[in-house]
PASEBA-1860 file (N, C-alpha, C; in nm, 3 decimals):
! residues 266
1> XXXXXXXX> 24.343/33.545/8.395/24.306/33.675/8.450/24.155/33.693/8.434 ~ 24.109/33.693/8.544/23.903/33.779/8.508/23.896/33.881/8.460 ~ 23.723/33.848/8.453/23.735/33.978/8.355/23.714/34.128/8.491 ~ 23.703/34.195/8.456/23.722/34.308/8.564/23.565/34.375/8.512 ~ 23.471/34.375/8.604/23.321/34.351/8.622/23.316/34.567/8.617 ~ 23.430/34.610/8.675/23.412/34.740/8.668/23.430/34.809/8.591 ~ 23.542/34.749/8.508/23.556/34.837/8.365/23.451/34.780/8.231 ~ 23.400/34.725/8.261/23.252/34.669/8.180/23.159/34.775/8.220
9> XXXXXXXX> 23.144/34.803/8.345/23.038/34.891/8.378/23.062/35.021/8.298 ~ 23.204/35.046/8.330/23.278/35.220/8.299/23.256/35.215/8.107 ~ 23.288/35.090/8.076/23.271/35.122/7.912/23.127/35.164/7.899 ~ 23.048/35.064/7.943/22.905/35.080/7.917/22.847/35.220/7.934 ~ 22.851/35.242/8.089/22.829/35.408/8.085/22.886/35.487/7.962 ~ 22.991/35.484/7.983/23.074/35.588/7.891/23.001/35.588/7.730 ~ 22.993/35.449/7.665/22.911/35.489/7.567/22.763/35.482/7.551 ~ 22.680/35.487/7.637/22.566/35.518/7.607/22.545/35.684/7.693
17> XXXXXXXX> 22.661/35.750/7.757/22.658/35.914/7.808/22.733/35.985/7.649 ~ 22.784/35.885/7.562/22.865/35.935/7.471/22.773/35.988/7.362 ~ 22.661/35.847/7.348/22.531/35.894/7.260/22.426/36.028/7.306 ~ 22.445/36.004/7.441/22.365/36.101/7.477/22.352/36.267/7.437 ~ 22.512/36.234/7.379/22.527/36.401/7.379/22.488/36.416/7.244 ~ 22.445/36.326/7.186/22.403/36.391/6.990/22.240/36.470/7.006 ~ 22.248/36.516/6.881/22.145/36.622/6.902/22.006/36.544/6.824 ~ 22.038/36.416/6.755/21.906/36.382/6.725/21.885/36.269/6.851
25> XXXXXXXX> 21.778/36.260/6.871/21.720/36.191/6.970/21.707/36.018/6.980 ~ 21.704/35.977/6.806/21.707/35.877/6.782/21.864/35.841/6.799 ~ 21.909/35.854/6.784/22.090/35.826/6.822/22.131/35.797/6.959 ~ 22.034/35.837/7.050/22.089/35.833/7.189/22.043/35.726/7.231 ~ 21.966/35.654/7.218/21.899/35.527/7.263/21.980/35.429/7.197 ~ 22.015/35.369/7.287/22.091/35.217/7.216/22.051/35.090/7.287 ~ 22.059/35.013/7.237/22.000/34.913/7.240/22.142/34.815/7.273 ~ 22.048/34.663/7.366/22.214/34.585/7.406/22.259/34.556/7.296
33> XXXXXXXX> 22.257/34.553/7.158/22.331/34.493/7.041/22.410/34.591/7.007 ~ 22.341/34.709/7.026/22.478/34.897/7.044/22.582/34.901/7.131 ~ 22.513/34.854/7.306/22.604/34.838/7.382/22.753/34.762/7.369 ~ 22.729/34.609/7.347/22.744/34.531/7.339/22.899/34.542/7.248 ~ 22.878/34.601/7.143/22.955/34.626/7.019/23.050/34.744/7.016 ~ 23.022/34.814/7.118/23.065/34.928/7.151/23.190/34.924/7.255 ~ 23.136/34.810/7.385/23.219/34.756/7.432/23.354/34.691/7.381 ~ 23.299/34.613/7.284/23.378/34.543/7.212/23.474/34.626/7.147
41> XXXXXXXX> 23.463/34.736/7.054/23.528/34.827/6.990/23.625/34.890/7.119 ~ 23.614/34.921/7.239/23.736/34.966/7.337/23.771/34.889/7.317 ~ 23.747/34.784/7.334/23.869/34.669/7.391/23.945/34.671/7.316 ~ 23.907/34.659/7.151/23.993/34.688/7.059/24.066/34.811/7.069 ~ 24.014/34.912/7.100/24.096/35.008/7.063/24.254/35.040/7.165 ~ 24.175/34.961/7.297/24.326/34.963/7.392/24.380/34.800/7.348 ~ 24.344/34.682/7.297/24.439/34.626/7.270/24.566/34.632/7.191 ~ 24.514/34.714/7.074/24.662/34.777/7.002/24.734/34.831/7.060
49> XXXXXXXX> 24.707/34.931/7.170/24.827/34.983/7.246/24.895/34.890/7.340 ~ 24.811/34.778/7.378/24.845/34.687/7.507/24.885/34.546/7.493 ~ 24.961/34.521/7.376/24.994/34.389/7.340/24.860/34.275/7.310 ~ 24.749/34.327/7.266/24.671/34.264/7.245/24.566/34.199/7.378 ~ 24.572/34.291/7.481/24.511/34.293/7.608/24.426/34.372/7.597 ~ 24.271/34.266/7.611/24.138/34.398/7.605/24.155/34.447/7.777 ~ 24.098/34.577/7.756/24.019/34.659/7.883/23.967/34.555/7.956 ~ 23.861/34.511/7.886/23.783/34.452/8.054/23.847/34.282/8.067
57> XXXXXXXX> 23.947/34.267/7.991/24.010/34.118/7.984/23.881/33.994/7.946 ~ 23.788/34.024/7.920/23.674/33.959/7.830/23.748/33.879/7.703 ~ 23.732/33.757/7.679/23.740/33.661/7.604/23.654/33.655/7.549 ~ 23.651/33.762/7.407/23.529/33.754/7.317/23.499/33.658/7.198 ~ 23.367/33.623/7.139/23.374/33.513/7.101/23.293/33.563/6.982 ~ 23.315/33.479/6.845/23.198/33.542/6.695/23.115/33.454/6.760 ~ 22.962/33.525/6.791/22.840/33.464/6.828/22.733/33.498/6.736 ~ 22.673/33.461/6.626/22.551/33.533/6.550/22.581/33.641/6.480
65> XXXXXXXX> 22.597/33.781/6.575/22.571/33.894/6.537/22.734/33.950/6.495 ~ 22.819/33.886/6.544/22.934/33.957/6.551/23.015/33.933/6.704 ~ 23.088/33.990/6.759/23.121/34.000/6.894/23.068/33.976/6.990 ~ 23.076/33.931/7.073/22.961/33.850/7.213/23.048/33.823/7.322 ~ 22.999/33.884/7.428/23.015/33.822/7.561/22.880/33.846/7.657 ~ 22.857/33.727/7.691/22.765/33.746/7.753/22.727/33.806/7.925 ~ 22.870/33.812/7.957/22.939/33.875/8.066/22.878/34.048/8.029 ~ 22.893/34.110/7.935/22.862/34.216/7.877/22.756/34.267/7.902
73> XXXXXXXX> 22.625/34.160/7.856/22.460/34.154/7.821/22.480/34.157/7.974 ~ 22.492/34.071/8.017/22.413/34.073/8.201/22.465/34.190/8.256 ~ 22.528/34.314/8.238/22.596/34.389/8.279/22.532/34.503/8.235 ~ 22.448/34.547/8.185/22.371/34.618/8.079/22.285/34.685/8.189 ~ 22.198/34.624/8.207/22.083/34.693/8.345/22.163/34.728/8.415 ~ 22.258/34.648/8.583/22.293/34.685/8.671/22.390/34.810/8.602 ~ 22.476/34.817/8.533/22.548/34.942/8.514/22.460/35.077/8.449 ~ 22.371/35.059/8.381/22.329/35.187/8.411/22.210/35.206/8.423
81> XXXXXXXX> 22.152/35.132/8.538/22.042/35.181/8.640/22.123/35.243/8.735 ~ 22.243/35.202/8.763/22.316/35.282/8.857/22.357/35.478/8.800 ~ 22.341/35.442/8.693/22.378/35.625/8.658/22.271/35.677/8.639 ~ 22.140/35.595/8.640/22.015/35.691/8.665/21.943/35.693/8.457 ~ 21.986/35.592/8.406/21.948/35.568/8.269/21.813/35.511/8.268 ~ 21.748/35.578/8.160/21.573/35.524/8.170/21.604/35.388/8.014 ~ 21.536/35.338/8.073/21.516/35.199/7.952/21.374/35.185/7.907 ~ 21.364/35.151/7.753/21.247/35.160/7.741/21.219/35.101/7.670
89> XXXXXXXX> 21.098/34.956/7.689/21.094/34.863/7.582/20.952/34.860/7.501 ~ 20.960/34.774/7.404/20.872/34.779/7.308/20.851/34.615/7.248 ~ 20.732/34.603/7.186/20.729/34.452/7.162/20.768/34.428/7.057 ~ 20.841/34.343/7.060/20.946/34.246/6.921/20.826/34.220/6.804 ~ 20.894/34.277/6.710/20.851/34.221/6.563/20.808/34.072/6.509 ~ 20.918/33.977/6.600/20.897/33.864/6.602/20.821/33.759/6.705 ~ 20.770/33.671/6.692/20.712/33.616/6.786/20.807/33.556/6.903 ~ 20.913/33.475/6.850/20.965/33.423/6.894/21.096/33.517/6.969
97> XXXXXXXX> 21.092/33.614/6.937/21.207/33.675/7.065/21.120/33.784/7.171 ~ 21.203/33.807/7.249/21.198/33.897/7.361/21.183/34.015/7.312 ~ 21.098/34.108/7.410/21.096/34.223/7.340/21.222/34.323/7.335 ~ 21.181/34.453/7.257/21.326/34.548/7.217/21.314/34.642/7.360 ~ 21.427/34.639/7.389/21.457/34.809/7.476/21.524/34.852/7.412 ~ 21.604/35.003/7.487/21.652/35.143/7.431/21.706/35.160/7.597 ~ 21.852/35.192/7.585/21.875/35.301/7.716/21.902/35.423/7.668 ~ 21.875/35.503/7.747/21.886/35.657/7.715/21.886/35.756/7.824
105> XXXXXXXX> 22.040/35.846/7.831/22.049/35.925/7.934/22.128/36.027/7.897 ~ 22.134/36.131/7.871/22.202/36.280/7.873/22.157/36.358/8.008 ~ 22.349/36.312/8.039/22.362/36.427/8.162/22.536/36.480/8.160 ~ 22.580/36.595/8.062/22.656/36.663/8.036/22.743/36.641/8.178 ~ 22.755/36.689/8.271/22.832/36.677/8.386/22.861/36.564/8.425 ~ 22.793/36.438/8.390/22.825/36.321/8.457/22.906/36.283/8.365 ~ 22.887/36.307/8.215/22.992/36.236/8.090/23.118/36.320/8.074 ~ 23.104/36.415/8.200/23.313/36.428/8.168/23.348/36.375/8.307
113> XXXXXXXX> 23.279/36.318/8.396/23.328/36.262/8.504/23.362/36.143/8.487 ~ 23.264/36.077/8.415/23.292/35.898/8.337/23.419/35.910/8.266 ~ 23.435/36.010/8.157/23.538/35.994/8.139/23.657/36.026/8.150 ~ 23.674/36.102/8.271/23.776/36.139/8.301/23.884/35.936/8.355 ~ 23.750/35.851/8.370/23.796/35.729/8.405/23.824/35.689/8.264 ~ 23.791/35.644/8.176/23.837/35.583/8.061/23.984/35.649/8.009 ~ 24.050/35.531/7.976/24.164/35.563/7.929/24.168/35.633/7.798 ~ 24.252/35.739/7.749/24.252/35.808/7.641/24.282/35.710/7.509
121> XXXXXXXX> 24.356/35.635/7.527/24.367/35.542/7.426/24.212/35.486/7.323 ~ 24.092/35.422/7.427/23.966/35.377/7.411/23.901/35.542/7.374 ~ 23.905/35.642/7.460/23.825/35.757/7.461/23.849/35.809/7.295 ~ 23.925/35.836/7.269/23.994/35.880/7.188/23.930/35.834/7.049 ~ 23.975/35.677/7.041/23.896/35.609/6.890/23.713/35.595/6.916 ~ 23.678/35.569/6.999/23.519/35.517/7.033/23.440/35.619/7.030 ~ 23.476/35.777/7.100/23.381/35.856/7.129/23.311/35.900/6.943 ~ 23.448/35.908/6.843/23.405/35.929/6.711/23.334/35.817/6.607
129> XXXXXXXX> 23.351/35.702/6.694/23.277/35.569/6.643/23.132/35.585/6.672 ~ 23.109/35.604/6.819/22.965/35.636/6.855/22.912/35.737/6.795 ~ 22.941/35.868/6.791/22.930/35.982/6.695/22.856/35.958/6.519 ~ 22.934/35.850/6.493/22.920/35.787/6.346/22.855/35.729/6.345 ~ 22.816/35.562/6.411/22.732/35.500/6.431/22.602/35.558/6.469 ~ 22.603/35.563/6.627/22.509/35.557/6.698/22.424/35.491/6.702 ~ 22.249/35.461/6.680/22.194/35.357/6.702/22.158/35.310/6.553 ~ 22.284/35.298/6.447/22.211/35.284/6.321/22.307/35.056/6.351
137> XXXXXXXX> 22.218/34.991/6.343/22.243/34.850/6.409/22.364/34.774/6.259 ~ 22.276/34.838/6.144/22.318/34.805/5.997/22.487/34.830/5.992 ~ 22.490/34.952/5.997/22.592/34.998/5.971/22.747/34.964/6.107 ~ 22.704/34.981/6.216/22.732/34.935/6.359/22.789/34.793/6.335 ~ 22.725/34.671/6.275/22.754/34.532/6.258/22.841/34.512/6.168 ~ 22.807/34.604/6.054/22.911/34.569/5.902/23.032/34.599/5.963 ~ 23.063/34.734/6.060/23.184/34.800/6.080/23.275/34.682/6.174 ~ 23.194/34.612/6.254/23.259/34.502/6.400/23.321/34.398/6.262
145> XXXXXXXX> 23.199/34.392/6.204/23.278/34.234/6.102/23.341/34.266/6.032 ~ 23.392/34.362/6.017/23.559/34.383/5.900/23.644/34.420/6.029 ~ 23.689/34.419/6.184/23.755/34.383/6.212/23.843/34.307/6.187 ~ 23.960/34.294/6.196/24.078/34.145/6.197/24.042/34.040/6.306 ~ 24.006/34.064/6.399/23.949/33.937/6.500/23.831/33.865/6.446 ~ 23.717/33.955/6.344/23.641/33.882/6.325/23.643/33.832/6.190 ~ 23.749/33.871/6.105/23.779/33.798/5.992/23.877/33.704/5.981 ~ 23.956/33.694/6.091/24.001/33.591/6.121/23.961/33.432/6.194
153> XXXXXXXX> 23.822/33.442/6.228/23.748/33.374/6.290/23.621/33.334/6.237 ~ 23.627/33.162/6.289/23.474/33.128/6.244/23.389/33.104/6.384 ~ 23.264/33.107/6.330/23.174/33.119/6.430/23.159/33.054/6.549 ~ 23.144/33.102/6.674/23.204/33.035/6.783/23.348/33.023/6.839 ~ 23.448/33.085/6.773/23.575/33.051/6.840/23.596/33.192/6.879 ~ 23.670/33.211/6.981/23.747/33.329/7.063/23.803/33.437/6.992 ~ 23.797/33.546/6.973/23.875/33.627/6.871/23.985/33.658/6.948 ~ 24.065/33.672/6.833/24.244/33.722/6.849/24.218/33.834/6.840
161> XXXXXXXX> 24.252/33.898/6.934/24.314/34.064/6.970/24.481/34.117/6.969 ~ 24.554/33.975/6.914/24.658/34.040/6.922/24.713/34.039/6.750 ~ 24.571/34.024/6.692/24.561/34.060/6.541/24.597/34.203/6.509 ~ 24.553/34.306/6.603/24.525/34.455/6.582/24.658/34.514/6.664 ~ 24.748/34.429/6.719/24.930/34.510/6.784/24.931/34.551/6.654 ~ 25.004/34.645/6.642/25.116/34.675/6.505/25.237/34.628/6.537 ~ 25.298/34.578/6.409/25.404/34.472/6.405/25.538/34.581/6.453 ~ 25.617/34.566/6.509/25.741/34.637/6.579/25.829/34.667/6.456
169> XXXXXXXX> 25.851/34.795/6.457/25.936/34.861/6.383/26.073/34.865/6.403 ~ 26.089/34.822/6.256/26.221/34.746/6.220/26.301/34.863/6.161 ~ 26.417/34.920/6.240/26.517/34.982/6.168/26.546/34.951/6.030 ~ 26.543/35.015/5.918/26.594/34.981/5.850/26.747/34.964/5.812 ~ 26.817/34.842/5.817/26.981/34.783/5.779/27.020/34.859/5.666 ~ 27.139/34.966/5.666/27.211/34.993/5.535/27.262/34.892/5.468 ~ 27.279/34.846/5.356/27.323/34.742/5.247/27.450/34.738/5.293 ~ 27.503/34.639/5.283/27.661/34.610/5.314/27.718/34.632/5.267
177> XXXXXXXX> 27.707/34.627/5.115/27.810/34.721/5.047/27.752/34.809/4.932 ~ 27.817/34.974/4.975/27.752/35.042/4.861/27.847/35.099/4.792 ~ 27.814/35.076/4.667/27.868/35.103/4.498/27.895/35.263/4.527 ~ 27.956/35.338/4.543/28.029/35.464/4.557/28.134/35.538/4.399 ~ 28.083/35.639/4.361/28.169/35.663/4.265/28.309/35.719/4.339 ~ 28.315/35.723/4.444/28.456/35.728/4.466/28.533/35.629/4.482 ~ 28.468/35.548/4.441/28.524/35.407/4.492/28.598/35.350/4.344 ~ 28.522/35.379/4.215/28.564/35.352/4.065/28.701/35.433/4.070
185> XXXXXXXX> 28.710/35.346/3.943/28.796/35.378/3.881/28.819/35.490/3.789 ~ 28.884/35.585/3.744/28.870/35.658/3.618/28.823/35.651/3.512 ~ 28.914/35.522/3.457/28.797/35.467/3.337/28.679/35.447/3.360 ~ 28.617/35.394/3.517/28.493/35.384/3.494/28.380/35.405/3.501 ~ 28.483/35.597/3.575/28.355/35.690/3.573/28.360/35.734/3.441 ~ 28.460/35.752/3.356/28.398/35.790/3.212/28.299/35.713/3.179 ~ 28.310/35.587/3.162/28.228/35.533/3.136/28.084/35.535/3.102 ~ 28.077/35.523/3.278/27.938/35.567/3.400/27.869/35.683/3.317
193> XXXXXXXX> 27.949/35.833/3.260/27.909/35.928/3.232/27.875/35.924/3.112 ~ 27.919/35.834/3.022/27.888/35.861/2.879/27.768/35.794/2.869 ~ 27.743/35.682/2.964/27.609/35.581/2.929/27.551/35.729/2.974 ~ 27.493/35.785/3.055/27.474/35.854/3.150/27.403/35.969/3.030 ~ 27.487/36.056/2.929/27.479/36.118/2.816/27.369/36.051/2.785 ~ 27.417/35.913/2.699/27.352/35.808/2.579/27.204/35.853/2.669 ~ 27.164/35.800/2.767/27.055/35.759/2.836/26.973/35.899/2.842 ~ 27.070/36.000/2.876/26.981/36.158/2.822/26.922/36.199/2.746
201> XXXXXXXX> 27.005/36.161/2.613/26.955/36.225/2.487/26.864/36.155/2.434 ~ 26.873/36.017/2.407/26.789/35.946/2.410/26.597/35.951/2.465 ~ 26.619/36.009/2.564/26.496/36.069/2.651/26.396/36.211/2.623 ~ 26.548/36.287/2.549/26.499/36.404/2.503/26.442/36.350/2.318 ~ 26.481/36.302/2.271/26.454/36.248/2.133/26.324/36.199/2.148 ~ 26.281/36.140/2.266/26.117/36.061/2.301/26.059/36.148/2.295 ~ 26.120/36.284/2.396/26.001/36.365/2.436/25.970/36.460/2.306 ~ 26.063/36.534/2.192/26.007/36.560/2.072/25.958/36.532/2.024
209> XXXXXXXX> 25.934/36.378/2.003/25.824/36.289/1.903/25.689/36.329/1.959 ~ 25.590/36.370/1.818/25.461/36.359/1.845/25.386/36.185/1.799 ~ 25.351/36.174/1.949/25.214/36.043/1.919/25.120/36.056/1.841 ~ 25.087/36.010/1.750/24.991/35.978/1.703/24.889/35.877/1.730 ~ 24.747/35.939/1.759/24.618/35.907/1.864/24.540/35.901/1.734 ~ 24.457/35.749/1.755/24.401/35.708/1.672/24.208/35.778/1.704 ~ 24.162/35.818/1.614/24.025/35.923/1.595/23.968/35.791/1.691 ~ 23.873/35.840/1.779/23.758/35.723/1.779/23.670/35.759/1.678
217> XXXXXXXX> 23.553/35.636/1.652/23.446/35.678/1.521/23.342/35.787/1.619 ~ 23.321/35.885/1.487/23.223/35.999/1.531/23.116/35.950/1.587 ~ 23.064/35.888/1.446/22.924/35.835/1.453/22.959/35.704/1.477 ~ 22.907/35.616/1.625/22.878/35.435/1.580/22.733/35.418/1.517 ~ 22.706/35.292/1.467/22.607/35.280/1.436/22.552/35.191/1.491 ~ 22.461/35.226/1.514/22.376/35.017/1.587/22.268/35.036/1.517 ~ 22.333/34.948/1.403/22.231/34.893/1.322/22.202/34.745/1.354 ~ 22.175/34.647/1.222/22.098/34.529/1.253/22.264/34.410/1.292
225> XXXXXXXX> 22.357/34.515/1.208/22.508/34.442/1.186/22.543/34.404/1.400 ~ 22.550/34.523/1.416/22.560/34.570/1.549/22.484/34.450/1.655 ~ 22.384/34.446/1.649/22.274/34.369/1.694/22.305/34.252/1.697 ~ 22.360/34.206/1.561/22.347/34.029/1.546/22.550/34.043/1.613 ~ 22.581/34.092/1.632/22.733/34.096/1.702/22.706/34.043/1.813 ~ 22.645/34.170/1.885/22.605/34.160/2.091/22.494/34.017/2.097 ~ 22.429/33.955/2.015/22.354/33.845/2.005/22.440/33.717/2.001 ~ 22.568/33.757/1.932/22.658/33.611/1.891/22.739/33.650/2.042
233> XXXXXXXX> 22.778/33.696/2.101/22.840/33.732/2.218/22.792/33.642/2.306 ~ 22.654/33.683/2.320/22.586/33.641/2.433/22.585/33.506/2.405 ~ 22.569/33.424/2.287/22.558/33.304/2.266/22.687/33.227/2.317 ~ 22.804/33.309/2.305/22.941/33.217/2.350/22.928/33.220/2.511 ~ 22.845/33.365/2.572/22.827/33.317/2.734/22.797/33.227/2.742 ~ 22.681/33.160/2.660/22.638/33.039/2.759/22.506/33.064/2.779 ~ 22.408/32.967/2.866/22.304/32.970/2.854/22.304/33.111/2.956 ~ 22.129/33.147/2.975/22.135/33.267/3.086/22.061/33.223/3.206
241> XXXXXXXX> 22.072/33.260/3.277/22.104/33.183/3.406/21.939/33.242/3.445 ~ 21.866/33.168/3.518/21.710/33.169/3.517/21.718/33.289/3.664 ~ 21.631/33.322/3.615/21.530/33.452/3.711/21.443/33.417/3.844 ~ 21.468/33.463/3.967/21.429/33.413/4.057/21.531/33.376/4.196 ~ 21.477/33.320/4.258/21.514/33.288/4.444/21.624/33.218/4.400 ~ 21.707/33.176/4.485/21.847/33.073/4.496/21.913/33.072/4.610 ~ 21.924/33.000/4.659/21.973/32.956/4.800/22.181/32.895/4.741 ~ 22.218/32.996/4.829/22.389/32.979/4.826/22.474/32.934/4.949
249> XXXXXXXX> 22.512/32.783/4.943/22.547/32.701/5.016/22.708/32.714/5.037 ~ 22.775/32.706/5.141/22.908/32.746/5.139/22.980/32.652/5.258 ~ 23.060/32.584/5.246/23.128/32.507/5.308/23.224/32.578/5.443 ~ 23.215/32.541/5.533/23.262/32.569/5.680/23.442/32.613/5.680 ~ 23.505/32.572/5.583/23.670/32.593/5.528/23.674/32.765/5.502 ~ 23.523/32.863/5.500/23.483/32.969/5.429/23.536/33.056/5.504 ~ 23.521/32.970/5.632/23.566/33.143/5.735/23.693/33.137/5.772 ~ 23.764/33.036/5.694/23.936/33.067/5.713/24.006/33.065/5.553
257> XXXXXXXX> 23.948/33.133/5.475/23.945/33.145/5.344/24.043/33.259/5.360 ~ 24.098/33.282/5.264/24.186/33.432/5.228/24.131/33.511/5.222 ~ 24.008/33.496/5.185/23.924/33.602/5.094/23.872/33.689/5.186 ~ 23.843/33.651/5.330/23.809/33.664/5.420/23.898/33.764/5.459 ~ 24.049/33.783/5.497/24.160/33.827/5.547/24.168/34.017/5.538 ~ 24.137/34.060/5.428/24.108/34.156/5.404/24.035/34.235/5.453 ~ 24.036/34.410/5.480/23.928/34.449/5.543/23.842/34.487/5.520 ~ 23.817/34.483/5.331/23.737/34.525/5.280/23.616/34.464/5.262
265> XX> 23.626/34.315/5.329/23.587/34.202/5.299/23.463/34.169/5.408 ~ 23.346/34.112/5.383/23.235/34.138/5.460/23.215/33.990/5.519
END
């Protein structure tokens, strides 16, 4: 299936008319790495409803930053020079890249017409994502990479979107057979009842007892005793590990690690 070139356009509008409406000024300008990510986040948000089928049917991929299609980036100008969005660039920090733009457009009447096209599903989770985000890039990137598509993935391969379905709800089965006191015997509801007693009183006998809570010391002291303690401590650590730069090398097995799996997980 292609990707559908129009609902790329409709996301794009939709969230950079979405920024538009915040009241600080710096928020409304986004940049293609805002766009870009933003896109990405619908897709997610209608693949959970849609068996793991993004919006614009884009086959997204972990590229560098997080989420990437480059179908996306080339789509950036033509979609909203068409809604009348001013872009505005500035020269890169770095030598070696291209310089930065910003799109930026607030026009209240046109952003309930856009979205009267977006599906409520996407409208719904994204408009409060953009709201939150907006053009902060830091915070925007951390949020894409604790996705499940992108913690399930190492760099360069396709992300799974049908990570984020929720798993189909399973009736829960009554037990096949349930233990019923109408089902005993006489004797063995007496029984039943006397453990039943035992197990009462027993409970009430706990709860009369007073605990006894051991004082902590008023005063500690850190004297010289004290001192040569936290000194012999440190000696069973081990040496102490030197001060300065260190470069941390990590084997390619990393990005299909467990550790990874989690969403807390960066």
């Amino acid at each position: 299936m292609s990707v559908d070139l129009s609902r790329v356009d409709l996301l794009l509008q939709f969230a950079l008319l979405t920024a538009g409406e915040e009241d600080d000024t710096r928020a409304r300008a986004l940049g293609p790495i805002h766009l870009i990510k933003y896109v990405y986040l619908a897709d997610l948000a209608y693949a959970r409803r849609h068996e793991g089928q993004a919006f614009t049917r884009i086959n997204w991929q972990f590229y560098r930053f997080g989420p990437w299609s480059q179908v996306v980036h080339d789509r950036i100008e033509p979609a909203l020079r068409s809604i009348g969005a001013e872009k505005t660039t500035f020269e890169s920090d770095y030598e070696d890249r291209a310089d930065w733009c910003r799109w930026s457009l607030s026009q209240d009447d046109l952003i309930a017409e856009v979205e009267k096209r977006v599906p409520p599903e996407i409208s719904l989770k994204l408009k409060p994502l953009i709201r939150q985000f907006g053009a902060a890039t830091a915070d925007l990137l951390d949020h894409v990479y604790r996705t499940p598509p992108m913690l399930n993935a190492a760099p360069n391969e396709t992300l799974d979107f049908s990570l984020v379905v929720p798993p189909a709800q399973i009736e829960p089965q009554p037990p096949s057979s349930t233990l019923r006191m109408s089902t005993l015997s006489e004797k063995k509801k007496r029984r039943f009842s006397e453990r039943m007693r035992a197990l009462q009183r027993a409970s009430e006998s706990r709860s009369l007892g007073v605990t006894e809570l051991i004082n902590p010391v008023a005063n500690p002291r850190y004297d010289a005793v004290y001192e040569d303690g936290v000194a012999w401590l440190d000696e069973l650590a081990g040496d102490r590990l030197p001060v300065g730069d260190a470069i941390a090398e990590f084997g390619e097995d990393v990005w299909k690690s467990k550790s990874r799996k989690g969403s807390d997980v960066p």
